[in-house]
FIVEXGU-58208 format. One line per field, with one value per atom (N, C-alpha, C, O): atom name; x, y negated, z. Coordinates in pm, whole numbers, always signed. Each point is the difference from the previous one (the first is absolute). Example, Ala and Ser with C-alpha at 12.3 -4.5 7.8 and 13.67 -1.06 7.14 Angstrom:
at: (N|CA|C|O|N|CA|C|O)
xx: (+1319|-89|+90|+104|-139|+82|-77|+51)
yy: (+569|-119|-120|+2|-107|-119|-109|-111)
zz: (+780|+0|+0|+66|-138|+6|+73|+17)
REM end
This chain:
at: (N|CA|C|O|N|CA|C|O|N|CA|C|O|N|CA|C|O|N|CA|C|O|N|CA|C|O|N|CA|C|O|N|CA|C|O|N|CA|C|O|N|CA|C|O|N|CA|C|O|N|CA|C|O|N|CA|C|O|N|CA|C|O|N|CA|C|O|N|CA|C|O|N|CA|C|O|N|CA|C|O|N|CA|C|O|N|CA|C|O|N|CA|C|O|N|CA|C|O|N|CA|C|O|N|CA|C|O|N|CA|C|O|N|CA|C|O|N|CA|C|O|N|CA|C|O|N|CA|C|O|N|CA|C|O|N|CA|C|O|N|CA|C|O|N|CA|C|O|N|CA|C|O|N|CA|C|O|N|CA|C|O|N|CA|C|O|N|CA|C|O|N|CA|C|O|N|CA|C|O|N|CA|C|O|N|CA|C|O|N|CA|C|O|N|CA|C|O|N|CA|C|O|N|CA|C|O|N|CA|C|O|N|CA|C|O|N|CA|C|O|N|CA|C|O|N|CA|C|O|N|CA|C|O|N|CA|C|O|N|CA|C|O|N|CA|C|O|N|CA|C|O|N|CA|C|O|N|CA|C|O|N|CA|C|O|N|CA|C|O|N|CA|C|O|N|CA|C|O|N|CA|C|O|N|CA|C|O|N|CA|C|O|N|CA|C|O|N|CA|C|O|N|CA|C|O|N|CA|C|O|N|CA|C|O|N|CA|C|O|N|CA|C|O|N|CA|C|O|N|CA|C|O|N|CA|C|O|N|CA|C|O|N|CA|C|O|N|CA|C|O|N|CA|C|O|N|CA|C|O|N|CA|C|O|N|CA|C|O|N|CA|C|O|N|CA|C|O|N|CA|C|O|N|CA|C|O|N|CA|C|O|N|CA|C|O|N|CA|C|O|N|CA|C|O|N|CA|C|O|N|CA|C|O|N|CA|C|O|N|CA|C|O|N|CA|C|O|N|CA|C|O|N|CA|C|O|N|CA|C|O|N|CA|C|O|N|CA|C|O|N|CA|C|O|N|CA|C|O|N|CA|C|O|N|CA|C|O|N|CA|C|O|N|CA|C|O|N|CA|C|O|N|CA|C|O|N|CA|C|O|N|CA|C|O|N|CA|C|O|N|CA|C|O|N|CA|C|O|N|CA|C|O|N|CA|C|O|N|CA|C|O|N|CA|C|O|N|CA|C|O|N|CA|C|O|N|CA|C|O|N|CA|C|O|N|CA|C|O|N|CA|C|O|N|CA|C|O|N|CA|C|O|N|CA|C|O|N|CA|C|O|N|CA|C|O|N|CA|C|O|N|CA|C|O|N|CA|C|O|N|CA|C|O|N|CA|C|O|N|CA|C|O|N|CA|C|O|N|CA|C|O|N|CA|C|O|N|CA|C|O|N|CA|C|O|N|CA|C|O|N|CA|C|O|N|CA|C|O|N|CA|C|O|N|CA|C|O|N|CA|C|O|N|CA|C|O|N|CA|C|O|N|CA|C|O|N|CA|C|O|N|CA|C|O|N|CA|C|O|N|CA|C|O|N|CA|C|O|N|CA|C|O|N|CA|C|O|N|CA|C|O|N|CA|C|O|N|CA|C|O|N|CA|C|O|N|CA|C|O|N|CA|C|O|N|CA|C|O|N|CA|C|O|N|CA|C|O|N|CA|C|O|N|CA|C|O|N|CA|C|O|N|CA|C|O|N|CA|C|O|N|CA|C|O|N|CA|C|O|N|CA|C|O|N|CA|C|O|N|CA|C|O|N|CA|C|O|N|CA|C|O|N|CA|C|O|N|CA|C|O|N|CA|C|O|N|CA|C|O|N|CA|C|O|N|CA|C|O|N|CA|C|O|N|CA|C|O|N|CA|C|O|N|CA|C|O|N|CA|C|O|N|CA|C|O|N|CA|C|O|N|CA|C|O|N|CA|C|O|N|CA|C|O|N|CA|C|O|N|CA|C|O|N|CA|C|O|N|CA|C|O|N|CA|C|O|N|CA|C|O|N|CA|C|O|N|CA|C|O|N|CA|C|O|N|CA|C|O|N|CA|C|O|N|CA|C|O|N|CA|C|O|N|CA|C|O|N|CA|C|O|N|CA|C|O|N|CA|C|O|N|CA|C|O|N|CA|C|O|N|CA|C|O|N|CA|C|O|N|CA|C|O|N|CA|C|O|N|CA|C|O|N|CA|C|O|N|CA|C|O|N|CA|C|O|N|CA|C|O|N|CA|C|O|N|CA|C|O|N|CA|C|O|N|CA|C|O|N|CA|C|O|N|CA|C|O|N|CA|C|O|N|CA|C|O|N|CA|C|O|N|CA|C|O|N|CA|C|O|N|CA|C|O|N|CA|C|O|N|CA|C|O|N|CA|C|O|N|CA|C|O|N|CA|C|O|N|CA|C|O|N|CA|C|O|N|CA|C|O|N|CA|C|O|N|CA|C|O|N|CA|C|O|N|CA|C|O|N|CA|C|O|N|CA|C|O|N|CA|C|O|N|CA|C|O|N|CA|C|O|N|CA|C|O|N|CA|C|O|N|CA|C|O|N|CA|C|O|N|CA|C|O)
xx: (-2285|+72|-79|-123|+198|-45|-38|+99|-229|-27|-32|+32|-100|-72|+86|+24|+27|+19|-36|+65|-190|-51|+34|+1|+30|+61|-7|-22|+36|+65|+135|+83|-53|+171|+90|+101|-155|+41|-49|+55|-139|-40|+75|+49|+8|+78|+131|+45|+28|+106|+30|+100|-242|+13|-33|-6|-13|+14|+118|+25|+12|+173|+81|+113|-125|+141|-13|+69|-197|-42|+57|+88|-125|+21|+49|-5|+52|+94|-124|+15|-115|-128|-81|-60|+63|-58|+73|-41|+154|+85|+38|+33|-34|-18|-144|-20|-100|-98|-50|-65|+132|-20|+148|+10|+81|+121|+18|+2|+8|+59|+107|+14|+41|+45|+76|+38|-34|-27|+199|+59|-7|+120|-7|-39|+76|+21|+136|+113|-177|+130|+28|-78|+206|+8|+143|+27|+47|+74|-58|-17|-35|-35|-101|+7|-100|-111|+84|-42|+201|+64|+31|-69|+186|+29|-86|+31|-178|-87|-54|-3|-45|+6|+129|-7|+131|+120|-30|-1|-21|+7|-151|-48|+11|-136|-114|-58|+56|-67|-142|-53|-18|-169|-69|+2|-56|-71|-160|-42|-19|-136|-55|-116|+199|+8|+71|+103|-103|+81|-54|-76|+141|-100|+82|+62|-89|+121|-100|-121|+219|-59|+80|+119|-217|+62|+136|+16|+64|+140|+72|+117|-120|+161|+88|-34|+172|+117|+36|-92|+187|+2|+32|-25|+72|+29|-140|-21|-53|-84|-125|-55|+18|-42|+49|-80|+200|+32|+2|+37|-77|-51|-132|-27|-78|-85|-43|-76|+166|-17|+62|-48|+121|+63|-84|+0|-104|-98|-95|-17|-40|-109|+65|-52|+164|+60|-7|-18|+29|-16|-127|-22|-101|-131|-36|-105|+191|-76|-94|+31|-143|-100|+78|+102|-121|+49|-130|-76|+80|-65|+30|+117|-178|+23|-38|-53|+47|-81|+15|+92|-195|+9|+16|-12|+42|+53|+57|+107|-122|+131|-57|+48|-183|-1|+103|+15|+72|+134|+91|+64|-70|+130|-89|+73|-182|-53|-10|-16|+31|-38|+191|+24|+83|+148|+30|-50|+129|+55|+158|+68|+12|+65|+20|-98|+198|+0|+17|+16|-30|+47|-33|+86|-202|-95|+110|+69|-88|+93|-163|+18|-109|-101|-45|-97|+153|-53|+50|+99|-212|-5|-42|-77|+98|-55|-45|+51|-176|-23|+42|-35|+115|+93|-67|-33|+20|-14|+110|+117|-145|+128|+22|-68|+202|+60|+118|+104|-124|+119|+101|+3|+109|+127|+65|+66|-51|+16|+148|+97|-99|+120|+91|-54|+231|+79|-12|-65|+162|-55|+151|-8|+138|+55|+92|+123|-179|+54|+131|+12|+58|+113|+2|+103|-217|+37|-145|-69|+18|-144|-8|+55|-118|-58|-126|-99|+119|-96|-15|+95|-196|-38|-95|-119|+166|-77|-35|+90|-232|-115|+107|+38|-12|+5|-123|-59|+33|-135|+21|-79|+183|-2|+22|+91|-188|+1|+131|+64|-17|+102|+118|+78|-43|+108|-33|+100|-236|-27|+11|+27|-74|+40|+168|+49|+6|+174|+45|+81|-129|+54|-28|+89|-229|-3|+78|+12|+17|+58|+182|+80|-83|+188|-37|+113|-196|-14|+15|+111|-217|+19|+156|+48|+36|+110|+75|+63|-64|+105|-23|+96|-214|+30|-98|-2|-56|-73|-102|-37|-14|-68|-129|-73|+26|-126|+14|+109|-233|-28|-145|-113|+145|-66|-52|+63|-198|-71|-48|-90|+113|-46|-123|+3|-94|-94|+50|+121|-217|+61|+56|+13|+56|+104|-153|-106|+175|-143|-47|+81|-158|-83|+125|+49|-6|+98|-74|+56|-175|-33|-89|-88|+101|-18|+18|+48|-109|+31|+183|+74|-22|+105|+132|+113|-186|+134|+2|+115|-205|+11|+136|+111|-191|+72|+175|+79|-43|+142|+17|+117|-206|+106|+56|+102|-211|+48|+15|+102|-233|+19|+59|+7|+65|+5|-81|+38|-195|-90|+7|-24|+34|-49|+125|-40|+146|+137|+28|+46|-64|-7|-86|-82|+102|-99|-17|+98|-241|-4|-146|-113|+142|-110|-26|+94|-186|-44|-36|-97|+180|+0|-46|-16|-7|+10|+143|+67|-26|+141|+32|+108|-229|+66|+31|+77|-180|+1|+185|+84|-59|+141|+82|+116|-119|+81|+4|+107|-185|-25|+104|+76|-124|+71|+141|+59|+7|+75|+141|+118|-183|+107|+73|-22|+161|+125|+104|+112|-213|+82|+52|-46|+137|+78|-120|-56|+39|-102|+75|+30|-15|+61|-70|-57|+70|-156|+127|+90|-126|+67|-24|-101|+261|-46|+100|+112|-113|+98|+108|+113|-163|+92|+78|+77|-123|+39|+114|+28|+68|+151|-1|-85|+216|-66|+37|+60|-125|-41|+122|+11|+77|+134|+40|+48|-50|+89|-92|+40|-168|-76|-5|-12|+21|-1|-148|-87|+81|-130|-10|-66|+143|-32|-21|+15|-83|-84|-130|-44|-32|-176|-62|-4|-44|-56|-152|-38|-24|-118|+55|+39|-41|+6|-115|-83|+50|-108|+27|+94|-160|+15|-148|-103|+170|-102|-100|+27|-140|-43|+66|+114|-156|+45|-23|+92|-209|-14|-10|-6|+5|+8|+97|+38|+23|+140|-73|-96|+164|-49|-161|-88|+65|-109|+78|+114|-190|+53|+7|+109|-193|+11|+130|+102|-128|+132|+125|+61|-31|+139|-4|+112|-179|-36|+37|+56|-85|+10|+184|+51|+8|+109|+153|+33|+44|+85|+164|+102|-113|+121|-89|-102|+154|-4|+96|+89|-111|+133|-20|-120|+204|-33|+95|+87|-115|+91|+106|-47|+185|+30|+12|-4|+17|-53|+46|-10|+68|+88|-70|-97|+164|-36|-116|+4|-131|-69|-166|-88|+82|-138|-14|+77|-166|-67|-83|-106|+112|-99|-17|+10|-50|-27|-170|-52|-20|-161|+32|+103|-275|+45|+6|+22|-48|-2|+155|+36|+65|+140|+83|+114|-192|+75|-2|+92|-186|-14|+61|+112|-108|+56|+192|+63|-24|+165|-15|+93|-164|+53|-86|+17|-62|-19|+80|+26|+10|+194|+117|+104|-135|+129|-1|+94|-233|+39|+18|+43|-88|+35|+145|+52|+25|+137|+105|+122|-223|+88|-25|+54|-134|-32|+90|+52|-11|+55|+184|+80)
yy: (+1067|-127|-112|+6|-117|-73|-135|-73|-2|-77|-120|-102|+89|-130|-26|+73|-200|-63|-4|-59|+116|+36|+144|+21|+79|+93|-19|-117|+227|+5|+31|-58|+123|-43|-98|-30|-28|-147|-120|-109|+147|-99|+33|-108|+221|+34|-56|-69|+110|-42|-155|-43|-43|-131|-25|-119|+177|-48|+2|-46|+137|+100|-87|+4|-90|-91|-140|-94|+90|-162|-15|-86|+161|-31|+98|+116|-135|+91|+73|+111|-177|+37|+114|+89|-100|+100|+144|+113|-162|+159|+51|+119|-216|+120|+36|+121|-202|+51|+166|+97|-133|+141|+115|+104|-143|+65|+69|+116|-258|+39|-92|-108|+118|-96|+68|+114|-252|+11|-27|-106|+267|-57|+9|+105|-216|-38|+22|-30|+111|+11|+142|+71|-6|+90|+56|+115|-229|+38|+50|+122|-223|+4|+136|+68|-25|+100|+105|+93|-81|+134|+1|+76|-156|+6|+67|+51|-68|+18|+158|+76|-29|+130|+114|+123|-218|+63|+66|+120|-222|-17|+82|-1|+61|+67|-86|+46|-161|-58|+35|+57|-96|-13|-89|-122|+167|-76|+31|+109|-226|+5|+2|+23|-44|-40|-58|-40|+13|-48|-16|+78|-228|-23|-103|-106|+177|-36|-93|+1|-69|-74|+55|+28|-14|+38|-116|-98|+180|-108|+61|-23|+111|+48|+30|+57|-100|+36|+161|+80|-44|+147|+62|+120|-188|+46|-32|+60|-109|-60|+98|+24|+31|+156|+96|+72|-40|+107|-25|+87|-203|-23|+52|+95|-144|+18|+197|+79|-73|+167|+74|+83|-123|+22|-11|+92|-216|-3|+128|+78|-58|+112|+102|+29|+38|+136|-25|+102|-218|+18|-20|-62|+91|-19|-134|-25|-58|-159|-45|+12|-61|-71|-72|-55|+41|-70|-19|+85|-262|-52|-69|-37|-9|-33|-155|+6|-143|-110|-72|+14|-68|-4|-169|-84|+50|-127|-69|+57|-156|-121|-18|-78|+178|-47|+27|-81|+218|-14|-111|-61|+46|-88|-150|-98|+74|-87|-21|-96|+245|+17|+2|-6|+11|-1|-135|-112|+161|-134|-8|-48|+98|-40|-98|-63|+52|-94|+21|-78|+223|+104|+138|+87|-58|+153|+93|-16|+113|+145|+95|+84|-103|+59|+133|+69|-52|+81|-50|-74|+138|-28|+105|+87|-78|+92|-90|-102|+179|-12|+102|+117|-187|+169|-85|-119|+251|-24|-60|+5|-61|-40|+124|+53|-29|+123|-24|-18|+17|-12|+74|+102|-150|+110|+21|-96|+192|+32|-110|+15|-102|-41|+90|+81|-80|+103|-17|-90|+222|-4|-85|-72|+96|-86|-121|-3|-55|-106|-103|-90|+118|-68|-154|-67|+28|-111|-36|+72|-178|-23|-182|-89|+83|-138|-22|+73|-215|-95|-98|-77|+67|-106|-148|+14|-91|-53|-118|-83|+58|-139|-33|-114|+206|+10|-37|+97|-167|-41|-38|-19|+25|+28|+148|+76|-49|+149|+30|+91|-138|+43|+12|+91|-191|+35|+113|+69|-19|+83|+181|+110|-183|+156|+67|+109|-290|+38|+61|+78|-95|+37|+142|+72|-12|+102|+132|+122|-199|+81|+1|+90|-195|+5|+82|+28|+20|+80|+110|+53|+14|+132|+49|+94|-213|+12|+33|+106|-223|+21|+138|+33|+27|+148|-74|+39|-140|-63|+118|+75|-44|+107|-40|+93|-192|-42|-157|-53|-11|-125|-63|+48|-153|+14|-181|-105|+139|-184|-49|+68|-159|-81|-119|-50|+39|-104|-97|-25|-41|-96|-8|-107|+260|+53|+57|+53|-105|+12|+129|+91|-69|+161|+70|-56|+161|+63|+53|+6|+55|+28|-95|+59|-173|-108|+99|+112|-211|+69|-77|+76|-201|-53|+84|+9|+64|+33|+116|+44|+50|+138|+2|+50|-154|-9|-17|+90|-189|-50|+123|+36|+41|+105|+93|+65|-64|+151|+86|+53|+30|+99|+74|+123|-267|+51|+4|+38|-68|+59|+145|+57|+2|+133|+90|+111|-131|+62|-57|+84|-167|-84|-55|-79|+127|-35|-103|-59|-26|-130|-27|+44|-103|+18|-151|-64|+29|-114|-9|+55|-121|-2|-120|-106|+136|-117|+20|+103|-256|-37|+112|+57|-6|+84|+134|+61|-7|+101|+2|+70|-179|+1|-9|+10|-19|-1|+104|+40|+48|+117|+113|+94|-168|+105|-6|+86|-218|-4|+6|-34|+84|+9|+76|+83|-125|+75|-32|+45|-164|-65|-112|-51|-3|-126|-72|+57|-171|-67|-154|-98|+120|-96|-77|+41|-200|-87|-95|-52|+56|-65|-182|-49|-53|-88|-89|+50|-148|-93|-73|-39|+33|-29|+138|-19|+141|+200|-19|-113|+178|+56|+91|+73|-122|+47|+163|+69|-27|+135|+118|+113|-199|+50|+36|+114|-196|+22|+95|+28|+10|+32|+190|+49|+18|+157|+68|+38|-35|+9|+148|+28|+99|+161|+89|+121|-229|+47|-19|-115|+221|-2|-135|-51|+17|-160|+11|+86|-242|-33|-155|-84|+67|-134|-79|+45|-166|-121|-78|-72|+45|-108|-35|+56|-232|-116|-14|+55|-120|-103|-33|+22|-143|-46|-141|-78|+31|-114|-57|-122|+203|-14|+99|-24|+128|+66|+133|+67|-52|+78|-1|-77|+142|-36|-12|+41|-98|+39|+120|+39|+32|+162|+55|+38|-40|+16|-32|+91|-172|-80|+55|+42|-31|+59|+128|+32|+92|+92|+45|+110|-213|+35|-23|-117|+200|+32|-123|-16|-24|-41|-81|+45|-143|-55|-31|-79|+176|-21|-80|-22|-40|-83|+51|+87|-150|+28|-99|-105|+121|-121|-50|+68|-190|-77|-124|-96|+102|-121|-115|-3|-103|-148|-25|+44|-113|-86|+109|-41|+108|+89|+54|+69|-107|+43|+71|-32|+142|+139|+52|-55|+216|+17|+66|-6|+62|-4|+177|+68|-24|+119|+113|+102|-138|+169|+60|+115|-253|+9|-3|+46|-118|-14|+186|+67|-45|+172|+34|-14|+96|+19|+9|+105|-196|-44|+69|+33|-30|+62|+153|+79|-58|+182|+73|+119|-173|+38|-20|+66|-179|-31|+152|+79|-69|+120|+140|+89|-84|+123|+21|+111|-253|+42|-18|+7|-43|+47|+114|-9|+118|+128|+65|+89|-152|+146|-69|+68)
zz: (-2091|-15|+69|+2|+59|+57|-41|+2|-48|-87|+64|-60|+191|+74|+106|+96|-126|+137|+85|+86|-53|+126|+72|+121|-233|+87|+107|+32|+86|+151|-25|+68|-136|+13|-29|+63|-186|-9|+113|+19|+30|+81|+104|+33|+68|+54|+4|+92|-219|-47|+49|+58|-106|+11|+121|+30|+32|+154|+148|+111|-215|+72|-65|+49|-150|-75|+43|-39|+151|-2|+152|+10|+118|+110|+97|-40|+157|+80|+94|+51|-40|+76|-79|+59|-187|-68|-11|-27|+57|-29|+119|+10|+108|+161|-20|+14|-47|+19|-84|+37|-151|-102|+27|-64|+153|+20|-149|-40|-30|-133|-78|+58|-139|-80|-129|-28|-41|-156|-86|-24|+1|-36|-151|-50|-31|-166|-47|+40|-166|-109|+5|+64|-139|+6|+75|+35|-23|+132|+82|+6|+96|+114|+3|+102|-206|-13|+16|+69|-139|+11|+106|+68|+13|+129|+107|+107|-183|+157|-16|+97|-251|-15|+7|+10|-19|+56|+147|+28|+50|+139|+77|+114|-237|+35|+117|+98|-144|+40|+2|-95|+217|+2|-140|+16|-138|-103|+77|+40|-37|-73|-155|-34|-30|-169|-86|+56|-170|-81|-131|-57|-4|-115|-115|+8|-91|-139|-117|-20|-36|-146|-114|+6|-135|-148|+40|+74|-175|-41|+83|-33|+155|+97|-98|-104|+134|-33|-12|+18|-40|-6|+157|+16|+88|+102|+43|+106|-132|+56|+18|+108|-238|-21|+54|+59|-59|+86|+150|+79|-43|+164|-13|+73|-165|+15|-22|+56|-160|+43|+146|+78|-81|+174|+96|+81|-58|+77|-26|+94|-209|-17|+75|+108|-148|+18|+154|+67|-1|+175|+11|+104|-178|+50|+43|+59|-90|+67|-101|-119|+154|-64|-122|+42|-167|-66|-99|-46|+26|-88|-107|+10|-135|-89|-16|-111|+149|+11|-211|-80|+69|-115|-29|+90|-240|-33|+111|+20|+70|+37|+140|+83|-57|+113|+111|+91|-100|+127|-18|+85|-205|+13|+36|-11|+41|+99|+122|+75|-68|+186|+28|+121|-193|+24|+95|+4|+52|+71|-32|+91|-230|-29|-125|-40|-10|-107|-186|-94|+107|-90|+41|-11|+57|+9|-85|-101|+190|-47|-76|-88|+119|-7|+96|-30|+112|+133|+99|+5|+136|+79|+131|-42|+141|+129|+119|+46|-9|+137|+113|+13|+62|+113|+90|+5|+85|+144|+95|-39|+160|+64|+96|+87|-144|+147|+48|-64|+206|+107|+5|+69|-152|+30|+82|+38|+15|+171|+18|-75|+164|+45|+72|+76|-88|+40|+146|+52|+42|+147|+70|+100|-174|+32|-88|-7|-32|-132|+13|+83|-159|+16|-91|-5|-55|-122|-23|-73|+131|-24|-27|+65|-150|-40|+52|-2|+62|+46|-101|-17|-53|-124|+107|+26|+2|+157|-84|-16|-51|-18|-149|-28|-33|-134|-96|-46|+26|-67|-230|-93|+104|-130|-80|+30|-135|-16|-74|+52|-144|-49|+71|-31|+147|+76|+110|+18|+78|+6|-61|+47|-203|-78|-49|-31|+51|+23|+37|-49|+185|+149|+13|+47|-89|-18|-106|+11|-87|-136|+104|+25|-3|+29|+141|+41|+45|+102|-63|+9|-90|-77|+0|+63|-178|-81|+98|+5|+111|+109|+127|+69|-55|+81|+165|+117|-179|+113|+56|-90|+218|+61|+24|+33|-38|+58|-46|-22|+10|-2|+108|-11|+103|+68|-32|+1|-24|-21|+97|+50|-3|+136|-85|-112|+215|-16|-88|-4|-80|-115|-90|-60|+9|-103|-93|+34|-181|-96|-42|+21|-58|-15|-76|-98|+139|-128|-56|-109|+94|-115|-102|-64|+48|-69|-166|-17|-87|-115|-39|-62|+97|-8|+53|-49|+197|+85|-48|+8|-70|-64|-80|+19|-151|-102|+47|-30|+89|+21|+96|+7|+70|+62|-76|+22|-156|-52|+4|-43|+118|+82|+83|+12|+84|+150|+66|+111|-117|+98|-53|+106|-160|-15|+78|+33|-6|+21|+181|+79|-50|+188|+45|-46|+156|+121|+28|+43|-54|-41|+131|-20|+114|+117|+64|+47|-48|+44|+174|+51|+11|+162|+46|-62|+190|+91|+65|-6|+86|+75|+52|-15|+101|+90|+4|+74|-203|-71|-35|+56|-174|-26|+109|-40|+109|+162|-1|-47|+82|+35|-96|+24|-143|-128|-27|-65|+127|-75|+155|-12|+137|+131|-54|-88|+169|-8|-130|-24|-63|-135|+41|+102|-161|+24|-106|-93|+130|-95|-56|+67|-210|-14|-96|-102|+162|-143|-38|+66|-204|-75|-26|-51|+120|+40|-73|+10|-70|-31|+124|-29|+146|+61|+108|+94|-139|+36|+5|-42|+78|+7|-187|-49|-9|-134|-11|+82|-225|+28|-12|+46|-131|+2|+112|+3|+136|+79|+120|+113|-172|+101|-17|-112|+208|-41|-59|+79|-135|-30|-38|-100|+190|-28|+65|-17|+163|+98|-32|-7|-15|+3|+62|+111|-248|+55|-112|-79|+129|-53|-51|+81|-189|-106|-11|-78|+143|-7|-88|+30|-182|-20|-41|-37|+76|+15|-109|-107|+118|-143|-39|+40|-210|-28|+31|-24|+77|+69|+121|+17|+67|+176|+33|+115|-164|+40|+93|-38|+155|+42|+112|-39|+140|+24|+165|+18|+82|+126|+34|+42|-47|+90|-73|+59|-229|-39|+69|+54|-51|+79|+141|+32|+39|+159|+13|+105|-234|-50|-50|+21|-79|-5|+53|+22|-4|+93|-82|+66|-155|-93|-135|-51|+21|-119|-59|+31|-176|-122|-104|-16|-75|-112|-114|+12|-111|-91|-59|-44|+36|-31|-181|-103|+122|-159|-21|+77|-196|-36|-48|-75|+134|-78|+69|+115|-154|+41|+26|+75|-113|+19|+150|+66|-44|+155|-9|+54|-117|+13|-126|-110|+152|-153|+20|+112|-221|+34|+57|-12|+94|+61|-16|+65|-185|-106|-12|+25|-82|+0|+100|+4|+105|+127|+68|+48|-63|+70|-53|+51|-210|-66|+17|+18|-25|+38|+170|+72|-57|+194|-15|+93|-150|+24|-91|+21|-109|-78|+61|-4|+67|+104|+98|+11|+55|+52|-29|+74|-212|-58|-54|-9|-35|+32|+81|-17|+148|+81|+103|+110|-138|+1|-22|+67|-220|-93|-38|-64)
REM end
């Protein structure tokens, strides 16, 4: 059992929940709770470890037995120090450190998201969860789009990192990846999305939420669509804005 805050794994822990530099440097990061912990032993994910507090719920135990039976390191941390080192607001009482692994991107993709200088995590982890839901093939991050594996963007994806291909590029890299797609960035003044075909293999850009898209973005795409919206609101934020256009194209797929 684990008693000092000084641990190396707690100290670990607290270094993987604090900054985006610490977790390329350790090619690790730290997913909380017991969702997200199942999702990732679902998904037979890379663990370095895993580490529980007295009080789990009853599912919460049977994660933690689930972990043993796959041989992952599992620890016991004692009184309140995890739920110190938590970066939520209500500790589930476990936690994992996984490795980061590259899920092979497909060879020819018909439906790919561009998350382009997305800098808030929760609309980030939106975008990701409604990618999952919607049959999205790849997600491709351009310079300036915030760490997805943040402890914020985990949580709100809900374990869509563990299930899509989630790859951090440069411009030209995404150029590269995404030829032969219609590229369409989502624009308030776009042709709206209704009237636009959207069931030809394409790549979906959307903007920040405070500077919109980026230039290379815009340079990058072939069409801009919008959504239309009643009365007086001039935008909606970009978690919801993606969201409403990668459904739009899933029904008009099917």
């Amino acid at each position: 059992m684990i008693t000092s805050p000084q641990n190396p794994k707690l100290k670990l822990v607290r270094a993987l929940l604090g900054r985006a530099k610490e977790r390329r440097e350790a090619d690790a990061f730290v997913a909380e709770g017991v969702r997200l912990v199942e999702e990732a032993v679902n998904a037979d994910w890379k663990f370095q470890f895993a580490l529980y507090s007295d009080g789990l719920s009853e599912r919460g135990r049977d994660l933690v037995n689930k972990l043993i039976a796959h041989h992952i390191d599992v620890e016991e941390v004692s009184g309140d120090l995890l739920q110190k080192l938590s970066d939520t607001e209500t500790p589930q009482g476990v936690l994992a450190v996984l490795e980061f692994t590259d899920l092979p991107l497909p060879d020819s993709p018909n439906f790919v998201l561009i998350p382009d200088q997305i800098r808030d995590p929760g609309n980030l982890g939106t975008l990701l969860r409604t990618a999952a839901a919607t049959g999205v093939q790849a997600i491709l991050l351009p310079p300036e789009t915030t760490d997805p594996f943040a402890p914020k963007v985990l949580r709100a994806g809900m374990g869509a990192h563990f299930r899509l291909p989630t790859h951090s590029m440069l411009w030209d890299e995404i150029e590269a990846q995404t030829k032969g797609l219609q590229i369409h960035l989502a624009d308030m003044d776009g042709t709206s999305c209704w009237e636009t075909d959207l069931r030809l293999p394409l790549a979906l850009i959307v903007g920040g939420e405070a500077e919109g898209a980026s230039e290379e973005a815009r340079k990058l795409a072939t069409q801009k669509i919008s959504i239309p919206m009643a009365g007086n609101v001039e935008s909606l934020n970009a978690g919801v804005a993606g969201s409403v256009l990668m459904f739009e194209v899933v029904r008009q797929r099917r």
